[in-house]
C-alpha positions as CSV (number, residue, x, y, z in Angstrom):
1,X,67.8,74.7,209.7
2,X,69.8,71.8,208.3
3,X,69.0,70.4,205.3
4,X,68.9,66.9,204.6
5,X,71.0,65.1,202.2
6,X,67.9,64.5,199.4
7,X,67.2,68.0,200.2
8,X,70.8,68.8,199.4
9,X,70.5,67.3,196.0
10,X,67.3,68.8,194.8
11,X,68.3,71.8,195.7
12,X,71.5,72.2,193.9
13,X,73.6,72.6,197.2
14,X,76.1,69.9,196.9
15,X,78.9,70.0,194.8
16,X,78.2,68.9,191.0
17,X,81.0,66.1,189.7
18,X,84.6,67.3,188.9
19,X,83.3,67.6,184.9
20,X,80.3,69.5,185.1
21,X,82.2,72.0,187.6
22,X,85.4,72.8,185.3
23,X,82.2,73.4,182.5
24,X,79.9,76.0,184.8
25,X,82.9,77.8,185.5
26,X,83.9,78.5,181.9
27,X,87.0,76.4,182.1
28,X,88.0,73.3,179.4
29,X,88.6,69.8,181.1
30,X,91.5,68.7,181.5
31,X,94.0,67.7,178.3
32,X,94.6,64.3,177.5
33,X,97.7,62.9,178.8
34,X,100.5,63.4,175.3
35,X,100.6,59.7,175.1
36,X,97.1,58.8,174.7
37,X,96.0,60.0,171.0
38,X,92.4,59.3,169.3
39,X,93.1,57.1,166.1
40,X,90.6,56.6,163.7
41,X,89.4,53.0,162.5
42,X,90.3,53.7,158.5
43,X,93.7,55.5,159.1
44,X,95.8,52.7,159.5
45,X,94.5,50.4,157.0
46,X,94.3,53.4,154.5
47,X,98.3,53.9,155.1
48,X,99.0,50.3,154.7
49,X,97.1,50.0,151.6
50,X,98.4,52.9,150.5
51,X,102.1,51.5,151.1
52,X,100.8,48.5,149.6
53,X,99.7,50.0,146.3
54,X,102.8,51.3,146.2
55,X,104.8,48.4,146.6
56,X,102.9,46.7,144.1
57,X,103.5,49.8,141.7
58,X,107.2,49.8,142.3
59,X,107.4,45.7,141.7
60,X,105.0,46.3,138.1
61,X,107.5,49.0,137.2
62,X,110.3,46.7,137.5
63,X,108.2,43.9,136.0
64,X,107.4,46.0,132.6
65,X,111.6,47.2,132.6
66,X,112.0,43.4,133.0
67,X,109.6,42.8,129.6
68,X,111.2,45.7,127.8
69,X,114.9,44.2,128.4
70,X,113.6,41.1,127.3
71,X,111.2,41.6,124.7
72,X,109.0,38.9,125.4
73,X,105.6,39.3,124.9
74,X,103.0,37.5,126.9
75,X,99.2,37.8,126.3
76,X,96.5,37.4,128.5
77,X,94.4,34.3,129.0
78,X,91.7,34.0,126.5
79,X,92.9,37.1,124.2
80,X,93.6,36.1,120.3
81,X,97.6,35.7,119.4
82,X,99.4,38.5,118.8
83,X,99.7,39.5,114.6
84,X,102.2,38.0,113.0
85,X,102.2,34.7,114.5
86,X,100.7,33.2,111.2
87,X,102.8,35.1,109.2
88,X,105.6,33.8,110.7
89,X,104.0,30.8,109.9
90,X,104.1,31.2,106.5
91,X,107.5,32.5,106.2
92,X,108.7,29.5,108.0
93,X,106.9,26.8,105.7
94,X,107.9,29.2,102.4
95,X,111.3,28.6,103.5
96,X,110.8,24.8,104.1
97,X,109.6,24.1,100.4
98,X,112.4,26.0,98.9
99,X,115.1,24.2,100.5
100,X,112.9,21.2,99.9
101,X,112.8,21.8,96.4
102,X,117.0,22.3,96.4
103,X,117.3,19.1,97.3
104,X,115.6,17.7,94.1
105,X,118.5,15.4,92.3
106,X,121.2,17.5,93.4
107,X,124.0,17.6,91.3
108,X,126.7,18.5,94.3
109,X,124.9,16.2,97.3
110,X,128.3,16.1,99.1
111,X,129.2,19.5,98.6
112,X,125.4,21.2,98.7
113,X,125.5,19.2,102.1
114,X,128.5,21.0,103.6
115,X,127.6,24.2,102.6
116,X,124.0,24.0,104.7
117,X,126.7,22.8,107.6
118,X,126.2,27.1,108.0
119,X,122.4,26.8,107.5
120,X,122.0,24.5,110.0
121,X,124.2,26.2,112.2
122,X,122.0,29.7,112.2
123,X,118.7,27.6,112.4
124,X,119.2,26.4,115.7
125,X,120.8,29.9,116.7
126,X,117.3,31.0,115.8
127,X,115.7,28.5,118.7
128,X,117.7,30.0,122.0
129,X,117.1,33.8,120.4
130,X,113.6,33.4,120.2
131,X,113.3,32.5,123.5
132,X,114.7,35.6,124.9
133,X,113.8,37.7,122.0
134,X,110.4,38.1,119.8
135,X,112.0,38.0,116.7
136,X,109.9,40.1,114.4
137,X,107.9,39.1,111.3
138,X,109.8,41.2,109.3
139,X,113.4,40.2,110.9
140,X,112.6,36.7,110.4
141,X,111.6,37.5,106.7
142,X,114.7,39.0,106.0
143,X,116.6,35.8,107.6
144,X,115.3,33.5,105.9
145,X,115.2,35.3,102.5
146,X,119.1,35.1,103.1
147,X,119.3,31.6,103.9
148,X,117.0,30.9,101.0
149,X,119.3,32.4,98.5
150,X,122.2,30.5,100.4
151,X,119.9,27.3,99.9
152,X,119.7,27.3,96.2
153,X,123.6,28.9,95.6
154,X,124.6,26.0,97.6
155,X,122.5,23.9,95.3
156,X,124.7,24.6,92.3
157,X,128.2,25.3,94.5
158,X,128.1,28.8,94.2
159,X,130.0,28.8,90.6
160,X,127.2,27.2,88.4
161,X,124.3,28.8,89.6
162,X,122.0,28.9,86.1
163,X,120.6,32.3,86.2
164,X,121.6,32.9,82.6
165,X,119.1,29.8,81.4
166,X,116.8,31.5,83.8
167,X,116.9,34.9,82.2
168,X,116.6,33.7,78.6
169,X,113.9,31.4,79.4
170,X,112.0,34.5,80.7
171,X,113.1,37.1,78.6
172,X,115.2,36.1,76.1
173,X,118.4,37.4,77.5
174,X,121.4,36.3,79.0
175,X,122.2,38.5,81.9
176,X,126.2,37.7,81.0
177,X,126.0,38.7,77.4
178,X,124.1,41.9,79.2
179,X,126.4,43.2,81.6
180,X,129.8,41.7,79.7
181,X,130.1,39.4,82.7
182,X,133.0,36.5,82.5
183,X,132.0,34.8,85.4
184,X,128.9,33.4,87.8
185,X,128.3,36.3,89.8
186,X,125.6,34.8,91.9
187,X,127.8,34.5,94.7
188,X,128.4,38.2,94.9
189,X,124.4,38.7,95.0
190,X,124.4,36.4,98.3
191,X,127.1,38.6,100.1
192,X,125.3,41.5,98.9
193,X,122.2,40.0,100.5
194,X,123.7,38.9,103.6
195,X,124.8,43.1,104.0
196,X,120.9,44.0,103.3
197,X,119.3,41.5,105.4
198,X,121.4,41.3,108.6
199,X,122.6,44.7,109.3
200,X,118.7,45.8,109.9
201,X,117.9,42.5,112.1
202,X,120.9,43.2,114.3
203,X,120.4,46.9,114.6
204,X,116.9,46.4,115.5
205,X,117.9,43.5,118.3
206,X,120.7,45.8,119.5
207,X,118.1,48.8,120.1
208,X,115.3,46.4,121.4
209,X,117.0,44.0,123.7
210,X,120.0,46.0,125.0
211,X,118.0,49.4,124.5
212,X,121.3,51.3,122.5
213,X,120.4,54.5,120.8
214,X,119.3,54.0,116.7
215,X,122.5,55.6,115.7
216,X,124.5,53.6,117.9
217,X,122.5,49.8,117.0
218,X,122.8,50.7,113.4
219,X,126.5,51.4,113.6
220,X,127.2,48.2,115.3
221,X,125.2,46.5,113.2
222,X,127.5,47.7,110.4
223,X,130.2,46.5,112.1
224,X,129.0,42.9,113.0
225,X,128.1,42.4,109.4
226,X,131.7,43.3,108.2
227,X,133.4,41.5,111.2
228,X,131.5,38.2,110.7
229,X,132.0,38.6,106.9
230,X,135.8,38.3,107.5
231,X,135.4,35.6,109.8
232,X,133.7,34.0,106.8
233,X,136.4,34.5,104.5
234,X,139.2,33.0,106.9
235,X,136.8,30.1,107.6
236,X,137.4,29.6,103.4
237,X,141.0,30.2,103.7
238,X,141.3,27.5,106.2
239,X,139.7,25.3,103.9
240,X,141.8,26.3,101.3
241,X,144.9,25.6,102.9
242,X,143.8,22.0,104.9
243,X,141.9,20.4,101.9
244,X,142.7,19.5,98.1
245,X,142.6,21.9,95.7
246,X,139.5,20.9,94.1
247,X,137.3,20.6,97.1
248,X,138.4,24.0,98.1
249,X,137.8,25.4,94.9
250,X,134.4,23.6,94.5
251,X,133.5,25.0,98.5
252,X,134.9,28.5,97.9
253,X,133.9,29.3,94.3
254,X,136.6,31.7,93.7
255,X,136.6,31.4,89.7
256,X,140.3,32.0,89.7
257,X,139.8,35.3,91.3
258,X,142.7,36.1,93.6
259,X,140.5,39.0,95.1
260,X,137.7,37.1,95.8
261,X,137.9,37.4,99.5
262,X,137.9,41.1,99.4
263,X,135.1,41.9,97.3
264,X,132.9,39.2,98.8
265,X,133.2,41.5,102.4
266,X,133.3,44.6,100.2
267,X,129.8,43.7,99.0
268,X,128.5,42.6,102.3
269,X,130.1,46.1,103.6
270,X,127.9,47.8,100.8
271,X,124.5,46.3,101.4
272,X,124.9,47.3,105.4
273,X,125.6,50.6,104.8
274,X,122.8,50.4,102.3
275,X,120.5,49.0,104.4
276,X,121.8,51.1,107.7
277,X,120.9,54.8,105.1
278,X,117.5,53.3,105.0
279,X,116.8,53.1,108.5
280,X,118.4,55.9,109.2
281,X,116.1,58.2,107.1
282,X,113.1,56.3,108.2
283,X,114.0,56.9,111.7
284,X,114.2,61.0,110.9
285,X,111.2,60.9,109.0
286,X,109.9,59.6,112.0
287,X,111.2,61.6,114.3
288,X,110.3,65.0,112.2
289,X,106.6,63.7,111.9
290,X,106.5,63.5,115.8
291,X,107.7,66.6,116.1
292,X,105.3,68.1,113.7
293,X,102.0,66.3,115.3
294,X,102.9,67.5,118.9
């Protein structure tokens, strides 16, 4: 007997859809076409911000090399100012009275006046460094400590500086009568000085801005002291030869001594290689004690 087409149905005797066929007879359905591929929702935005975080990793790297070249220093909003600011400070206004105070009735106005010409001069050099450079307290203590003795030589021209009334006043001696000295030697002390205090601020600039080994930067710090120390000297020979006798004598302070060019940049010479020892055995002390923690 024929079956009707409900019958058909309940019964199980028509054919089940294309799907449920392929399954009763063991079989997988059909693959999806190559083209068409499931995607999660996260996956793409997970790449992207994962591309993104590098990115932003890449452009901090290059941000801190940009700092380090630099040296700036640039604190967050609302955190306290970095030490050393008020020392700074301090150095800066201990500087300002003594120069202050060498001003007092000077006997030399004229002269005293040319020879801060050079004081004013590496002042505002100071201004354009600092802006590119965080000078450190203890550079800029050593800078002005030169510029300070410079200050009160060029109070007294060099040649007449009084430290023999000092010395007696104090002690009771005179250094001259001391040492056998002939001669105001304060000007010697100043080129010394100038060795001791500038070879360590350049080295250290050299090895923090331009990143040069600390064997290299104190080398060339060496040299910039003796190079800039015979610049110096031809800047008094100039003087010497274009002005009168007496002014150049008064500006130079020579004291009749024909080699005092050369021992002025010998003593400069000494007091950077002085000072460039010292940082040289600080920087292998510190170097060993790293060694030995790690």
């Amino acid at each position: 007997m024929a079956s009707t087409p409900g019958e058909a149905t309940e019964t199980g005797g028509g054919s089940p859809p294309p799907g449920e066929a392929a399954e009763a007879e063991g079989e997988s359905p059909p693959a999806r076409p190559a083209d068409v591929r499931r995607r999660r929702p996260g996956a793409r935005t997970g790449a992207r911000t994962g591309r993104a975080e590098a990115r932003t990793g890449r452009v901090e790297a290059r941000t801190g090399r940009v700092e380090a070249r630099t040296g700036r220093v640039e604190a967050p909003a609302g955190r306290a100012p970095e030490p050393g600011c008020a020392g700074t400070r301090w150095l800066a206004a201990a500087f300002t009275v003594v120069t202050a105070l060498t001003w007092i009735a000077p006997p030399y106005p004229v002269e005293q006046a040319f020879h801060h010409s050079l004081t004013a001069v590496a002042l505002l050099a100071l201004i354009p460094l600092r802006r590119h450079y965080a000078l450190p307290p203890a550079s800029l203590a050593a800078v002005l400590a030169f510029l300070a003795l410079h200050s009160v030589a060029a109070r007294w021209m060099y040649s007449h500086v009084p430290y023999d009334e000092w010395s007696a006043a104090l002690t009771g001696v005179r250094l001259s009568d001391v040492f056998g000295w002939e001669r105001n030697h304060f000007d010697r002390l100043v080129h010394l000085s100038y060795g001791l205090c500038a070879a360590p601020v350049l080295a250290r600039y050299l090895r923090e801005r331009w990143g040069l080994r600390p064997s290299v930067a104190v080398a060339a710090g060496v040299e910039l002291v003796l190079s800039t120390s015979a610049l110096y000297e031809l800047l008094e020979w100039a003087i010497a030869v274009t002005m009168s006798p007496e002014i150049a004598e008064v500006y130079n302070g020579q004291q009749g001594d024909a080699w005092d060019a050369h021992k002025d940049i010998a003593l400069a010479c000494l007091g950077a290689l002085a000072a460039a020892a010292a940082m040289l055995l600080r920087s292998r002390r510190r170097t060993a004690g790293s060694a030995s923690r790690s």
